[in-house]
Structure formats: C-alpha cells, structure tokens
C-alpha positions in Angstrom: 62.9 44.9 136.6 64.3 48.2 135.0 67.5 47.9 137.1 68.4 44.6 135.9 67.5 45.2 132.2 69.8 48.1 132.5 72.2 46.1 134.4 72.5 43.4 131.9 72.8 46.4 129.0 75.5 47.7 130.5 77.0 44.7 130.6 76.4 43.8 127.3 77.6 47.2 126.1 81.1 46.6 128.1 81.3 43.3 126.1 81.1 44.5 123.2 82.6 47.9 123.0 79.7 49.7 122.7 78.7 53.2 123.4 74.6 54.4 124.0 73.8 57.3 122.5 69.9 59.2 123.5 68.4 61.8 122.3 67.1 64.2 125.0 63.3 63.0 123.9 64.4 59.7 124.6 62.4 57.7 127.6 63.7 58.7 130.7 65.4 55.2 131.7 66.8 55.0 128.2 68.3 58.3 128.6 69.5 57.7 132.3 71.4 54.6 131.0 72.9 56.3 128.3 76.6 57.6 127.7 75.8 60.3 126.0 72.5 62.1 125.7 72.1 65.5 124.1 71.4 67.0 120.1 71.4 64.0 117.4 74.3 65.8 115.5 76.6 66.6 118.5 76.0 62.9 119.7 77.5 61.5 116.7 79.8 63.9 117.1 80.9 62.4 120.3 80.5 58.9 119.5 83.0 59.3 116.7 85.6 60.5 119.0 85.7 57.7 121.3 87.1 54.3 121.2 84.0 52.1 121.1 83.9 50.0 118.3 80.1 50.1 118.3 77.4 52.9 118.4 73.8 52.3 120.0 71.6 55.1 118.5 68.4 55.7 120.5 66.5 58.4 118.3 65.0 58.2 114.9 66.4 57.0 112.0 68.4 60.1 110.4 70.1 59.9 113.7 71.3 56.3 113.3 72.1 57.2 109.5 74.3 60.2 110.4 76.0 58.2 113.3 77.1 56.1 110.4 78.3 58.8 107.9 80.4 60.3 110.9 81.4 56.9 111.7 81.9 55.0 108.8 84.4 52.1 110.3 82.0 51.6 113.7 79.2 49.4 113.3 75.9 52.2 114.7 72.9 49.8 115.7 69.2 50.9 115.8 67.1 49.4 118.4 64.1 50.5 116.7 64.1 50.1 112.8 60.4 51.4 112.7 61.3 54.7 114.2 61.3 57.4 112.1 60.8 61.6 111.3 57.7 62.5 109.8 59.8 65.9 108.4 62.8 63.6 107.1 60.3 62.0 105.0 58.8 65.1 103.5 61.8 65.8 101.2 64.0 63.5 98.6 66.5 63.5 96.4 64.6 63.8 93.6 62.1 66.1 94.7 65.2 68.0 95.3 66.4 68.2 92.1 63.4 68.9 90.8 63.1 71.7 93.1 66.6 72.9 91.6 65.3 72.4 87.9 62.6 74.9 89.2 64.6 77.8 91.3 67.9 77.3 89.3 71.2 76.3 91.0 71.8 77.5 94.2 73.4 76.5 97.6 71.2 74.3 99.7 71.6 74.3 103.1 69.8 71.0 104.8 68.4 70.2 108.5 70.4 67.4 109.6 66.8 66.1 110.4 66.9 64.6 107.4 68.0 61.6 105.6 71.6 60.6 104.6 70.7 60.5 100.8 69.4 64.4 101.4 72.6 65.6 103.0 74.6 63.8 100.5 72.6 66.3 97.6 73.0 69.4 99.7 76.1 71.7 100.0 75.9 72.3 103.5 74.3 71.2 106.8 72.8 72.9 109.5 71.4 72.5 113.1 68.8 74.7 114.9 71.5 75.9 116.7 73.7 77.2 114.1 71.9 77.6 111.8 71.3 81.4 111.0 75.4 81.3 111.3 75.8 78.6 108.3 73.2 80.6 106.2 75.1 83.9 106.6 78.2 82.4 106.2 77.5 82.1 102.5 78.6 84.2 99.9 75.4 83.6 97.6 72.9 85.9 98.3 69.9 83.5 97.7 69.5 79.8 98.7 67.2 77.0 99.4 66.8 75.9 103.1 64.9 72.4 103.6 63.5 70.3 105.2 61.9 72.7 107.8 59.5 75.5 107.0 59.5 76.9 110.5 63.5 77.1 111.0 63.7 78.2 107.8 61.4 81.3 108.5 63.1 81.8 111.6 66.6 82.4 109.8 65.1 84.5 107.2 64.1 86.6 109.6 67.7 86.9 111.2 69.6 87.1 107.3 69.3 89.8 104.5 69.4 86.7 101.8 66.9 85.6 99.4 65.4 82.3 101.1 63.6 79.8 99.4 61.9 77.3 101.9 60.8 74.0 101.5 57.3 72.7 102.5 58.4 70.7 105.4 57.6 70.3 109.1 57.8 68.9 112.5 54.3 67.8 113.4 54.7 67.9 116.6 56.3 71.5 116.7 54.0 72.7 114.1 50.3 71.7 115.8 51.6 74.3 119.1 49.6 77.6 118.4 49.7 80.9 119.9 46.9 80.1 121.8 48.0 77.0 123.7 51.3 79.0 124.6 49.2 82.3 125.6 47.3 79.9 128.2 50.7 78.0 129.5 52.0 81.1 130.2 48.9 82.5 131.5 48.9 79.4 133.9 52.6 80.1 134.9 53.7 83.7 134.5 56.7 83.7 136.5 58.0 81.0 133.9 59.9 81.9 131.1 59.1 80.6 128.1 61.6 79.1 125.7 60.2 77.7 122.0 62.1 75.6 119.5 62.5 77.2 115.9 60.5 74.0 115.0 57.6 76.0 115.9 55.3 78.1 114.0 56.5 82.0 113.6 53.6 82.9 115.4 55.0 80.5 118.3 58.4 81.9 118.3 56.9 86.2 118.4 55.9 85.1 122.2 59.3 83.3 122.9 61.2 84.7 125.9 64.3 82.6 123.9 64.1 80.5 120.9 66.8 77.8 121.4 67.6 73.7 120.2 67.3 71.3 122.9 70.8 71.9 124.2 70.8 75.0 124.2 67.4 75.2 126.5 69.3 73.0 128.8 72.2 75.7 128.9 69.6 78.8 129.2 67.7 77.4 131.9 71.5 76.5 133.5 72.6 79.9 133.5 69.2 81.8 133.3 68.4 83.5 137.4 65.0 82.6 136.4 63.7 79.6 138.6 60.7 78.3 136.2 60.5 77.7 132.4 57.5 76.5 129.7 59.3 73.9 127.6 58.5 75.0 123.9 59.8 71.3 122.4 58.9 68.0 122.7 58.2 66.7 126.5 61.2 64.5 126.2 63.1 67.7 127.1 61.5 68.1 130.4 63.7 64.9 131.9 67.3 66.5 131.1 65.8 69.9 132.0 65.0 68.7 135.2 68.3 66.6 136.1 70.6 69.3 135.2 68.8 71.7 137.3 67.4 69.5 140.2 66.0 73.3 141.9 63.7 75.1 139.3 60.2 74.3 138.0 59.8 73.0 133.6 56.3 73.0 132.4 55.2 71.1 128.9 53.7 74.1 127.0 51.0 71.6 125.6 50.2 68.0 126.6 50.2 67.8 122.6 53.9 67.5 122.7 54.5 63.8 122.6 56.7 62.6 119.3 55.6 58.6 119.2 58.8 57.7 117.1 60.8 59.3 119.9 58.7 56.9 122.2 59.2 53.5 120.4 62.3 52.6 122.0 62.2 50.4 125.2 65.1 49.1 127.3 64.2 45.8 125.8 64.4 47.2 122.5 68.2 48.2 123.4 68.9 44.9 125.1 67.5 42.8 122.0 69.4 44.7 119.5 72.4 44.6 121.8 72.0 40.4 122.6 71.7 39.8 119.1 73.9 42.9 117.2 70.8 43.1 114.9 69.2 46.4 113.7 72.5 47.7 111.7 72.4 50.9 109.7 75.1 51.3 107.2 75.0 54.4 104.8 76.9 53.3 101.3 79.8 54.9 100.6 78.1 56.6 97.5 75.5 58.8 99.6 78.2 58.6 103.1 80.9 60.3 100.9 79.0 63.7 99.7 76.8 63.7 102.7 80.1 63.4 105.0 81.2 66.6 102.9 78.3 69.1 103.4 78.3 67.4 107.6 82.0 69.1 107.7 81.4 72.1 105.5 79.1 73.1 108.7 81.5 72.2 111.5 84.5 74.0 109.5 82.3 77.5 109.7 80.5 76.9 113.0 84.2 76.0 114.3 86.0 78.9 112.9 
C-alpha cells in the first residue's frame, strides 16, 4: 500500500512541477519519498533554487510560511494545515512591540521557528546553527533574542553581549532533564552524546556536541565514534541512520516525540497534491520585511 501511494505521488508531483520538501522529523516514508529533506530554513533554501513551479512542505507551519516568503512566485502547499509549533505560537507581533516599549529599541534577532509576521518585525534571523555567528556579528552590544529561551542561553553563553531572552520554548526539547540523559548515557557509554540547543542549559553542560539537526547528521558522518544518544526529536534517528547505515543512534528519551511533526501521512501529501488544496501564501506586507531580516542572516553567515 505505501509503495503505490508513493508511486502515485511521485507521479502526481512530476505532473505538476512539484518539489517535496521533509523535515528530518518527518515520518520515515514521508522523508524517504522526499526531494529534499534536511533543516526547515536550508530546505526553502533549496526549493527556491530549483525549477519547480510548486513546493510541498512537510513540517509545521512556519516552515510552509517561510517556503513562501523565499518563494514568493511558487505556489508552497501544506499537507497538514493543523500542524503547527507550540514555540512559534509563544511570541507575536504585538507582544513584540510591547516587549520593545519595555527594553527600549534594540536589534532583534528571531528563530526562524517562528511565524512569518514575527520575522517580518525582527531585524535579523537566525538558525541553531548559526546562530551565536548572527548574534556576534552585530555591532549593538545588547539585543533581544526570541522565540527560544534555551538557544538563546546557549548563545549568551558563547557572546560578551547584553541578551535579553524571550520566554519561549520547545516542549519537546524543554521536558529532557539532566537525569533522563545521565541514564541514556549510563545505558550506552560508548555513545556519544549530541543535544540540540533546544534543550535545557542543564542538558547541554553534559553534551559531548551541541548541534541543529544537520549538523548532528554531519558530526556523526565524520565523528570515528560508532554510537551516538540523539539529543533532538526521534525524527532524527531515521536520517541518522541512512546516512550512516554502520553505527548505533539511541533516542535519549522515549519523551521525544513532536505530534505536529507526526500529523502528516502519505495520504495527507497525496490529497493535498490530487486536489492543490492546503496553500500558504504570506502577503506581500509581512513577506517583504520578513524576506529582509531571512537575507540579512544569509549575507553574514555567507560572508
């Protein structure tokens, strides 16, 4: 049943110039019929830079959203409308501002795990990844980071600035305690253990690496190390595995599950892709100035 679904998506994608996108948390038979799969920013990224006319997003809904502000003239469909970030939702533009009203003016660097009308009130983006390298890039010597509490700690502790950190989260990353990872590791202490800066500070002191999801597919790539605990969401675990079909990944917690990473099926994809239904279109009023602070980041993580 699974290969023909995935045989008639493919064929359905072909038809209409389509390209599938995943995000490594993804099921494993979306992300094994995908184009692309890897880090929601890079993959709209690399969407943008092909010739399909239309962009399958298989993630959350920030995902789909900044597909669209990379992508303004390619139509990005979302299989899953209901699919969404607890952490995206923690923040707004107003609450924003009002934040501002508070501090006083300052840079603000967002998470691109956040919403499009967020980016578009920020003056810069960041990833996990780069993130300590867009914060230090600024002249200001004080700034507000948000969405994420955790990666925000996490830079502050790798920058000499004044941070200010908004009182958001990942709920998966933030339930994984000290002592869940203590026991994983405890259970496999051959493993190396490599966290997300999603996680708690307390998570991240016992971290062999703290990396983003690519960048734990790279480590364990290059690492001479034959077994890892995955710090992240169990999502991770699939790609992990496929690009290194010879060493051992362990969940850290069976916790780890994100259930708006799990809503999308292969019927989802093949409804949405039957019907061209599910479109997210960012206005050109929030697409414009969230565009702006998207390539502010790529300009200084590209230099």
């Amino acid at each position: 049943m699974t290969d023909s679904l995935a045989q008639e998506i493919r064929a359905l994608l072909k038809e209409h110039n389509a390209i599938l996108l995943a995000h490594n948390y993804q099921r494993p038979e979306i992300q094994d019929i995908a184009d692309l799969t890897g880090d929601s920013l890079d993959l709209s990224i690399r969407a943008a830079k092909t010739d399909a006319g239309v962009i399958v997003f298989c993630g959350v809904r920030f995902m789909a959203e900044t597909a669209s502000v990379v992508s303004p003239d390619k139509t990005v469909l979302m299989p899953r409308m209901d699919a969404g970030c607890p952490m995206a939702d923690m923040i707004t533009p107003e609450a924003l501002k009002a934040k501002l009203a508070e501090l006083g003016e300052m840079p603000v660097v967002t998470y691109v795990n956040s919403t499009a009308s967020v980016k578009a009130h920020s003056t810069i983006c960041c990833t996990s990844a780069n993130a300590v390298a867009v914060v230090n890039s600024l002249a200001e010597d004080e700034i507000l980071m948000t969405p994420d509490r955790n990666l925000c700690q996490y830079v502050a502790s790798k920058s000499t600035k004044k941070i200010h950190c908004w009182d958001g989260y990942c709920p998966i990353h933030d339930q994984l305690t000290d002592e869940e990872v203590m026991k994983a590791r405890a259970a496999h202490p051959e493993a190396l253990f490599m966290a997300h800066p999603e996680c708690r500070p307390e998570v991240l002191a016992l971290a062999d690496a703290v990396l983003s999801t690519s960048g734990m597919i790279n480590f364990a790539k290059h690492s001479d190390k034959a077994s890892f605990i995955v710090g992240t969401e169990e999502g991770l675990i699939h790609p992990l595995q496929k690009a290194n079909p010879h060493k051992s990944f362990y969940g850290v917690s069976e916790s780890m599950v994100c259930q708006d990473m799990k809503r999308t099926t292969l019927d989802d994809v093949l409804t949405s892709l039957r019907t061209m239904t599910h479109v997210v279109k960012v206005p050109k009023e929030v697409r414009v100035p969230a565009s702006m602070a998207v390539e502010r980041m790529i300009g200084i993580t590209s230099r």
